[in-house]
Each structure stands twice: as structure tokens, then as C-alpha cells.
C-alpha positions in Angstrom: 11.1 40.7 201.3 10.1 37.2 199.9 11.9 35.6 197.3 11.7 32.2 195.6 15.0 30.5 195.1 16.4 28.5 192.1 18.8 25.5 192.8 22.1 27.6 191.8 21.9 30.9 194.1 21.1 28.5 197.0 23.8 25.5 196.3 26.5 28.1 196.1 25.6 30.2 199.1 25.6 26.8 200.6 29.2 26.0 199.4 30.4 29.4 200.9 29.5 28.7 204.2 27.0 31.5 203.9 23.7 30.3 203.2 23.0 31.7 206.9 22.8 35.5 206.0 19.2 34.6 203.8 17.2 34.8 206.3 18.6 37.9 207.4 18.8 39.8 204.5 15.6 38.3 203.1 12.2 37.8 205.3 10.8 34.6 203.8 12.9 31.7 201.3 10.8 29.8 199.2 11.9 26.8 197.3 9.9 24.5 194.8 10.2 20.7 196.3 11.8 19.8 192.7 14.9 22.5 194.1 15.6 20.5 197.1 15.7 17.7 194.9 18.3 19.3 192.4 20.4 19.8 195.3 20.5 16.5 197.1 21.5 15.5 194.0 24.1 12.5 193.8 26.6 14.9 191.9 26.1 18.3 194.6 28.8 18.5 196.7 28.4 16.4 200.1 27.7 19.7 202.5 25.1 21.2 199.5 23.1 17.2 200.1 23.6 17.1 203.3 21.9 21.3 203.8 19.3 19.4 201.3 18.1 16.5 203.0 17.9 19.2 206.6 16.6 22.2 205.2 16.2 24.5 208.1 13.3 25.8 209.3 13.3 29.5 207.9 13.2 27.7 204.3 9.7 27.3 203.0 9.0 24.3 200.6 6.2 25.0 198.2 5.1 23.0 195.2 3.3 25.4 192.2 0.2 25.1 191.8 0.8 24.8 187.9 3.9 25.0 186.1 4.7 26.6 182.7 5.1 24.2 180.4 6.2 26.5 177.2 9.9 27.4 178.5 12.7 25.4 177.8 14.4 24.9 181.3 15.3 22.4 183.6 12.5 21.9 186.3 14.1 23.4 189.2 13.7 26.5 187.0 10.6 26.1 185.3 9.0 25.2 189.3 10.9 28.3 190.8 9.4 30.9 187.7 6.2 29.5 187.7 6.1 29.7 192.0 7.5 33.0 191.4 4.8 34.0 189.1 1.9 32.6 191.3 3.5 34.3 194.6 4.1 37.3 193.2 7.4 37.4 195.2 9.8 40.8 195.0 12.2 38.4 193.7 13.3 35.3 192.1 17.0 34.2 193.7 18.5 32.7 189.7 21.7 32.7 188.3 21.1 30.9 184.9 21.2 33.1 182.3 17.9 31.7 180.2 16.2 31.1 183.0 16.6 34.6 183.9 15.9 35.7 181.0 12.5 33.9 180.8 11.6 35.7 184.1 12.3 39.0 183.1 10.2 38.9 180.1 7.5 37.2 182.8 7.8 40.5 185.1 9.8 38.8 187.5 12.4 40.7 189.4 15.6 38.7 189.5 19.1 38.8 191.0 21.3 36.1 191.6 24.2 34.9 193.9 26.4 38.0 193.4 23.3 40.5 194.1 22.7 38.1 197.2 26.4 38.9 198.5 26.2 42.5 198.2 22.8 42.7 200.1 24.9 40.7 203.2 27.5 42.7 203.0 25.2 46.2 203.3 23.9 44.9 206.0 27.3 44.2 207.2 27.0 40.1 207.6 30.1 39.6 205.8 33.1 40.6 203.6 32.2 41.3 200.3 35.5 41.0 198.8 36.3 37.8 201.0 32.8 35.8 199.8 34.2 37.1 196.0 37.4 35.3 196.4 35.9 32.5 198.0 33.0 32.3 195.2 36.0 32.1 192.4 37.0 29.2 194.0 33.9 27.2 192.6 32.8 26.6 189.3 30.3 29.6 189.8 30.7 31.7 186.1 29.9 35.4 186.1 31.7 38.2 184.2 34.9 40.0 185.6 33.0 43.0 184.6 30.3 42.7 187.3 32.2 41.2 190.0 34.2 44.7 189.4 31.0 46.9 189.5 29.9 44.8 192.9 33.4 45.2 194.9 33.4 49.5 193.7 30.1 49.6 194.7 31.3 47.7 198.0 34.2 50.2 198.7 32.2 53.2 198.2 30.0 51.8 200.5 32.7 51.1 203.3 34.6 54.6 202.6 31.1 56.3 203.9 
């Protein structure tokens, strides 16, 4: 499956420690250059600059060929749509809730750090529950409501 990536699904994954089950559970990452620069960012956290400045080599940098210019978002969102858009990817990696917003109205399929998480943990690349604790740790906002859904959803899964 290829997916384009926003800054926040990416920076948080990279936070976790787990930024290593994408390539995994997706087939090809792409990332907007204006992403990369969001997260080497002088206020990211040092490992999030550090994962920046060394991507690693499954990641895929790609600069749109035009950008949408009538959405009011920050660039790393307004890049990742409009790559999105022009790749026709299955998904677009955003947790924002305009920016993902604007892409659903643009046909884009999105899902964001949470949905990310549970597609590792089906494939058995980590502890759903675990990664949920340790993603409360951050300043990562989501409702209690659908971190519920994701862990019954995870221990239905597990009681197969």
C-alpha cells in the first residue's frame, strides 16, 4: 500500500520508538521535502531531528508537482494533500483534524497515528495497548472514545 505521510503521524511514531513497523505494514512512505523540514525543526524533539536529518532509505522524498493553494493549512499539510492528490495514494498518514478534513472532501483516504498502531499490531509488530500508554505519554490529543474502540477492537482480535 502507498501512503503519503503528514509531519504528525510520522514525528510521533518516531517518539514511540516505532517508526520501524512502516515499512512493514505499508509498502512505500512518501513524504513532501517541506515534512522533513517540519520535523527537523528547532522545537521537534532531538531523536524526531535527528530521524529527520537521516531519513532512512525506505522513506521516499517527493516534492508536488503543484500545491493547492485554496486550503488554509500549514505547508507540511497543504504539500502532503496536494502529493496525495497527484499520487493517488491508498492513503494519506494525517492526524490534524482540518487537514483531514480537507482531504476527505478531496477523496483522499486518511487515517492517522492511532489507525497506524492498530495496523502493527494486526500484523503482530507490537502491543497495541503498550504503544497506547506510551502514546499518552506525549502531547499526542485523540478522544478517549477512540482509543477505547482501537484497544476492543485489539482484544477481540487477540481472543481469536
Amino acid at each position: 500500500m502507498d501512503v503519503v505521510s503528514n509531519t504528525s503521524p510520522l514525528c510521533y511514531l518516531i517518539l514511540l520508538e516505532l517508526v520501524d513497523v512502516v515499512p512493514v505494514v505499508f509498502t512505500n512512505l512518501i513524504v513532501p521535502p517541506s515534512v522533513l523540514t517540519e520535523l527537523s525543526a528547532s522545537d521537534s524533539p532531538e531523536i524526531v531531528r535527528q530521524w529527520a536529518t537521516a531519513p532512512p532509505k525506505w522513506l521516499r522524498v517527493l516534492q508536488p508537482t503543484s500545491v493547492l493553494s485554496n486550503l488554509q493549512l500549514h505547508q507540511g499539510e497543504l504539500h502532503a494533500i496536494s502529493l496525495a492528490l497527484e499520487l493517488r495514494v491508498q492513503r494519506l498518514l494525517i492526524d490534524e483534524r482540518a487537514g483531514r478534513a480537507a482531504a476527505k472532501v478531496l477523496g483522499i483516504p486518511v487515517a492517522g497515528t492511532l489507525a497506524v498502531l492498530d495496523l502493527a499490531s494486526e500484523r503482530g509488530l507490537l502491543h497495541l495497548p503498550d504503544a497506547i500508554d506510551r502514546l499518552r505519554k506525549t502531547n499526542f490529543r485523540i478522544s478517549e472514545n477512540l482509543i477505547q474502540q482501537a484497544l476492543r477492537k485489539d482484544a477481540a482480535r487477540r481472543s481469536k
